[in-house]
C-alpha positions, 0 to 999 in steps of 0.5 A: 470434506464441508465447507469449513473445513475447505475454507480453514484450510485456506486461512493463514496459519498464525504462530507467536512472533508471526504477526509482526512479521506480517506487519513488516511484509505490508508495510514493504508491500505499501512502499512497494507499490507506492514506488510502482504508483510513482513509476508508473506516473513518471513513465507518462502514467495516468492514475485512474482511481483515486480510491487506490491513490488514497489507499496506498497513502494511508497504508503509507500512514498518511493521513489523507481526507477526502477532500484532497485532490488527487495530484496533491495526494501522490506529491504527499506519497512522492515526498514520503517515498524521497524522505526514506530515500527510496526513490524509485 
């Protein structure tokens, strides 16, 4: 077998209607892991990266610079979590 043929059939498989539900499966997945960041922080976590502190608020569809500040970016993540009232 070559190698396109190995990497195609990896790909994922797309019929009509099936990019909306992706789009629904990454924005639960970004509210996910925006409630797992939030409860990682409350059990005495310490977030390391801002990159992914910034990436899952922008996946949240938070508009973050990169002149924030790290805490002020997950007050952002948790005020956007308790306005859906999915607080974890």
């Amino acid at each position: 077998m070559n190698w396109l043929r190995i990497l195609l059939s990896f790909a994922p498989k797309f019929r009509a209607g099936q990019a909306d539900n992706l789009a629904d499966t990454q924005a639960i997945s970004a509210l996910t892991r925006a409630q797992d960041l939030l409860t990682a922080i409350d059990r005495g976590g310490i977030p390391l990266s801002p990159i992914i502190v910034n990436r899952i608020a922008r996946n949240l569809g938070l508009e973050v610079a990169t002149t924030d500040l790290m805490p002020d970016t997950i007050e952002r993540i948790r005020h956007y979590i308790d306005a859906q009232g999915l607080t974890p």
